[in-house]
Backbone as ProteinMPNN parsed JSONL, in Angstrom:
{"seq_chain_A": "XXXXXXXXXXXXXXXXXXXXXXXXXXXXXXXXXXXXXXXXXXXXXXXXXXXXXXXXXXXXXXXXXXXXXXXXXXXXXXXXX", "coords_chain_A": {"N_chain_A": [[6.059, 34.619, -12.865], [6.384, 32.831, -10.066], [7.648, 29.92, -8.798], [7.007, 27.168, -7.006], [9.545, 25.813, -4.665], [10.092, 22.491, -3.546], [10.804, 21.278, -0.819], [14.565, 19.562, 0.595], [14.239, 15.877, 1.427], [15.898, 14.627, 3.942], [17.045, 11.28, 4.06], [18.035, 9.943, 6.438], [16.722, 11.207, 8.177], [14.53, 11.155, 8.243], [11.156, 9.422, 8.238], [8.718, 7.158, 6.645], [5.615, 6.584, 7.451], [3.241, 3.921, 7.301], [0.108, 3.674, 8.012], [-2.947, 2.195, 9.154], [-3.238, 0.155, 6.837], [-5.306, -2.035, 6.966], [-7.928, -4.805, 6.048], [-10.21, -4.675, 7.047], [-10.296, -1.752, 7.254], [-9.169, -0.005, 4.576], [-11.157, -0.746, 2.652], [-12.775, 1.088, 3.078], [-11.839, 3.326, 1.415], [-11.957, 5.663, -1.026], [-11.41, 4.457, -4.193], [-9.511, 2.212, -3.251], [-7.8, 0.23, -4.028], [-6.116, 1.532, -5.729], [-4.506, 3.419, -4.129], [-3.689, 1.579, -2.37], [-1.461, 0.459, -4.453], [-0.157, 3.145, -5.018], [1.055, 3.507, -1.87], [2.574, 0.823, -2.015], [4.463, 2.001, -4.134], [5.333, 3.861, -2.663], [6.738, 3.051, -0.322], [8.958, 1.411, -1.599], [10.045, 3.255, -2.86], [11.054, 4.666, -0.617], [12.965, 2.852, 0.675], [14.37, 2.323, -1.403], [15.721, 5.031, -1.3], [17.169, 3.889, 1.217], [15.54, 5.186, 3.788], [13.17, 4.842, 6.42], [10.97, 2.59, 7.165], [7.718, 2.885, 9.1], [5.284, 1.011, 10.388], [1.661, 1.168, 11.451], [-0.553, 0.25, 13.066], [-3.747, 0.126, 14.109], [-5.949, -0.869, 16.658], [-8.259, -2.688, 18.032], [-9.68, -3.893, 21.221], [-12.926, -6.399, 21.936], [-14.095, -4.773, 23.671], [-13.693, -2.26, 23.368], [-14.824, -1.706, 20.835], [-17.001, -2.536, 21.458], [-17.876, 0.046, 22.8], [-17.624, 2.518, 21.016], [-19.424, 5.025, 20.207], [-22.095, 5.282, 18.027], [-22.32, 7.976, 16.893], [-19.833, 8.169, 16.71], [-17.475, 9.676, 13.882], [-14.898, 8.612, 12.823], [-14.85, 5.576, 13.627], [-17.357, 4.406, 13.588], [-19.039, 3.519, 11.493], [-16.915, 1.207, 11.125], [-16.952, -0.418, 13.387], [-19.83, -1.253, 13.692], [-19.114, -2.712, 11.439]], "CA_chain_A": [[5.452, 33.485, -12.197], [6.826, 31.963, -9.152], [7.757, 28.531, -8.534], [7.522, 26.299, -5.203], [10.272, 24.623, -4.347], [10.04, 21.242, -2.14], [12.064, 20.858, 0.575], [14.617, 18.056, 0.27], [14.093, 15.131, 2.514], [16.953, 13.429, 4.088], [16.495, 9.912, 4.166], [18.775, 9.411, 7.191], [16.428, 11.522, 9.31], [13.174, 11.239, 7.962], [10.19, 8.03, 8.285], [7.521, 6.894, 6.353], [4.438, 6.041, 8.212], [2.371, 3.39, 6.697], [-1.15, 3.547, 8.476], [-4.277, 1.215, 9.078], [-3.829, -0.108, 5.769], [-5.969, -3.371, 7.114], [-9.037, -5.272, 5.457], [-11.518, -3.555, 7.548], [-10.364, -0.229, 6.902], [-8.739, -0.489, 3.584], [-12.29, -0.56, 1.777], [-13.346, 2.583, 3.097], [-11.085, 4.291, 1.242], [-12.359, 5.507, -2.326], [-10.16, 3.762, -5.316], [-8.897, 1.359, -1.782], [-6.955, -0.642, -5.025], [-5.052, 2.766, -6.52], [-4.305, 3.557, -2.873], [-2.46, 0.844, -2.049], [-0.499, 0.764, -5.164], [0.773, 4.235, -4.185], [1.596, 3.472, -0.629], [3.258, 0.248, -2.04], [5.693, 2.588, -4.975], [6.012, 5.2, -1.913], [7.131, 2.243, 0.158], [9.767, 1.104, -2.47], [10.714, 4.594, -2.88], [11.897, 5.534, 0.664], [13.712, 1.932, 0.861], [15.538, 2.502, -2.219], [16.901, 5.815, -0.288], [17.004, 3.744, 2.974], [14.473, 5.955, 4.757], [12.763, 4.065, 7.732], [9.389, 2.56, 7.275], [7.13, 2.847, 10.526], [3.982, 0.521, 10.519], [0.987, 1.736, 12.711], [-1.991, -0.489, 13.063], [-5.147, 0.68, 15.332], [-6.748, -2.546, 17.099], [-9.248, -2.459, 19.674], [-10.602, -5.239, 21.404], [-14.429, -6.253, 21.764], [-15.207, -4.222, 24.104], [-13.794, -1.081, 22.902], [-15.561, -1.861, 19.669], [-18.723, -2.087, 21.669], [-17.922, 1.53, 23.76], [-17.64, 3.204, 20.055], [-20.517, 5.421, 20.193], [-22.838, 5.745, 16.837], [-21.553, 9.519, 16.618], [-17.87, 8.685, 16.226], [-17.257, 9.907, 12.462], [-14.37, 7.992, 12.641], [-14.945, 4.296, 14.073], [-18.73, 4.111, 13.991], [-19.352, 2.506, 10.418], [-16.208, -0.128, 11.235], [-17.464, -0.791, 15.047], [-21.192, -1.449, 13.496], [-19.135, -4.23, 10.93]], "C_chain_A": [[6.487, 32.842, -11.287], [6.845, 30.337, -9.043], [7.995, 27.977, -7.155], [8.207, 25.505, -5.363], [10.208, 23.676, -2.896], [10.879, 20.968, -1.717], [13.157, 19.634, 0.446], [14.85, 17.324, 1.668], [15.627, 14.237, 2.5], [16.613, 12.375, 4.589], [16.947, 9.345, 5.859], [17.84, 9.651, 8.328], [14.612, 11.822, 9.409], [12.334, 9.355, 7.612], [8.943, 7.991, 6.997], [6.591, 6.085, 6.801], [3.408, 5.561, 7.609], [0.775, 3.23, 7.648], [-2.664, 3.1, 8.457], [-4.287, 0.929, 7.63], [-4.276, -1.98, 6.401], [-7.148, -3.588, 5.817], [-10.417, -4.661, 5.93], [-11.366, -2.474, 7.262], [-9.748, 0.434, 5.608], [-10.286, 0.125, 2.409], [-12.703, 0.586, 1.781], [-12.901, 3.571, 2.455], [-11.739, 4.114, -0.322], [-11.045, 4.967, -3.146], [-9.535, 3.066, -4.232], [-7.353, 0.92, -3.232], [-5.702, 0.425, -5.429], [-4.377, 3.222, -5.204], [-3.607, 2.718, -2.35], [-1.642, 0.783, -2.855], [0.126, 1.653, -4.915], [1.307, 4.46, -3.194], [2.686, 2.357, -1.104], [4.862, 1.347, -2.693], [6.066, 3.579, -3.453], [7.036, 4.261, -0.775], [9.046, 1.713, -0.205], [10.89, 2.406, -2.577], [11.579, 5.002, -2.096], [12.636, 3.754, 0.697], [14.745, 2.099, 0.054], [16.516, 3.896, -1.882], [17.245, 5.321, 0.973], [17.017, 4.706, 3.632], [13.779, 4.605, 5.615], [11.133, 4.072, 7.372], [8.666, 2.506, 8.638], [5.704, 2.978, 9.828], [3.246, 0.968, 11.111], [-0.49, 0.725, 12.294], [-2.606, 0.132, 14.326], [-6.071, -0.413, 15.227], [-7.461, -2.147, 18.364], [-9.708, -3.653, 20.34], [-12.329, -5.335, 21.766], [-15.298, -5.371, 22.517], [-15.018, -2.926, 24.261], [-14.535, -1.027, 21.556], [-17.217, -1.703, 20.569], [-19.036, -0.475, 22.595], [-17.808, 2.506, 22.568], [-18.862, 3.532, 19.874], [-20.815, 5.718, 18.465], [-22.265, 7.257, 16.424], [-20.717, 9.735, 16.075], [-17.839, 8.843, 14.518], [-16.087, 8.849, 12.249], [-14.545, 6.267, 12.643], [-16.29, 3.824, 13.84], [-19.026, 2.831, 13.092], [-18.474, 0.926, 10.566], [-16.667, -0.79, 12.244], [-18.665, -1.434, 14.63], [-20.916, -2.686, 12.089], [-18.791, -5.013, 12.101]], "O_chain_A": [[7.462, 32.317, -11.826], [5.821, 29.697, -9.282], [8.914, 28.246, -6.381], [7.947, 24.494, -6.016], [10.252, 23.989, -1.706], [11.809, 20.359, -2.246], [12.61, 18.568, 0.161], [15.378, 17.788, 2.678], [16.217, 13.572, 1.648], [15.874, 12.378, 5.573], [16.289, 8.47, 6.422], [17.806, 8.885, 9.292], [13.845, 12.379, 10.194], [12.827, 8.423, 6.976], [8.421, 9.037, 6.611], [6.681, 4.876, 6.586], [2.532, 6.351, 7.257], [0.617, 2.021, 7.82], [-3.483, 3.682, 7.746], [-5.258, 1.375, 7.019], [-3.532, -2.94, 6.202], [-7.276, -2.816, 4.867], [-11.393, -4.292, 5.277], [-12.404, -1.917, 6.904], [-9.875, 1.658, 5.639], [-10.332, 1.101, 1.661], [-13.011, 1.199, 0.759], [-13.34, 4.697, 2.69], [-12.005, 3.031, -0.844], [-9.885, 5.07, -2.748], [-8.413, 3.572, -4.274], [-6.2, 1.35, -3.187], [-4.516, 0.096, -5.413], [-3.211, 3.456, -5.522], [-2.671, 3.192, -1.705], [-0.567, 1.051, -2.318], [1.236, 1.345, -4.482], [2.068, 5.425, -3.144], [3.824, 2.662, -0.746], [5.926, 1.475, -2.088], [7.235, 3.945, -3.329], [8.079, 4.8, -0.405], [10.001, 1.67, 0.57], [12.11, 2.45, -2.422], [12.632, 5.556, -2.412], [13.234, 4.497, 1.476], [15.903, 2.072, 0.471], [17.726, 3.928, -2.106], [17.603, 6.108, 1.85], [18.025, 5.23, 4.106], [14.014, 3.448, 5.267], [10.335, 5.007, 7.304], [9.349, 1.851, 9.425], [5.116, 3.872, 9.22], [3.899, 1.647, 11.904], [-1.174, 0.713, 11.27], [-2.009, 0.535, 15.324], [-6.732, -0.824, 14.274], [-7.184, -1.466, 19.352], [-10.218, -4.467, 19.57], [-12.943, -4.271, 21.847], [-16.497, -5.129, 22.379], [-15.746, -2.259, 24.996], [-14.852, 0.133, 21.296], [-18.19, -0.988, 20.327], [-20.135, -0.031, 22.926], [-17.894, 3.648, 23.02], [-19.622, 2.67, 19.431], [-19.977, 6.252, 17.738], [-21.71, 7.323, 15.328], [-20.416, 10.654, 15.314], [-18.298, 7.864, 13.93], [-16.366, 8.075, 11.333], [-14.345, 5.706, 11.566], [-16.365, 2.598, 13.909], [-19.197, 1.668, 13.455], [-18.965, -0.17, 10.294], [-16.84, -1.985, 12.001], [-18.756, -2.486, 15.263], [-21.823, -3.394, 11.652], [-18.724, -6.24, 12.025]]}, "name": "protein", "num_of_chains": 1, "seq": "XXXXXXXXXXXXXXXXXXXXXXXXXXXXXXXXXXXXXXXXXXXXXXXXXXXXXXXXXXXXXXXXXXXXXXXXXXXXXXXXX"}
């Protein structure tokens, strides 16, 4: 039996990218609650190696919210709160 080994990450040259965790988009996520707990410990994690956190929020204003066609799989259900 074989075993995979994981790569090791150097902290010096590697990010962690926290993404749309907002209030609008947040919910959509099944277990939203267990989901942020794990982004928080993964958070904690790469700080305690000082690794580089990189935020990313996705904002639109009203009237890209109203050019989000019914179709989009992505945006539709948030665009239509």
């Amino acid at each position: 039996m074989s075993t995979t080994r994981l790569p090791t990450i150097a902290p010096e040259r590697a990010a962690l990218l926290v993404m749309d965790f907002q209030n609008g988009i947040c919910p959509l996520a099944p277990d939203a609650d267990a989901l942020v707990e794990r982004v928080k410990e993964a958070i904690a994690d790469v700080r305690a190696a000082e690794g580089t956190i990189g935020y990313v929020r996705v904002a639109f204003t009203e009237d890209y919210w109203a050019a989000v066609p019914e179709t989009n799989k992505a945006f539709a259900t948030v665009a239509a709160a």
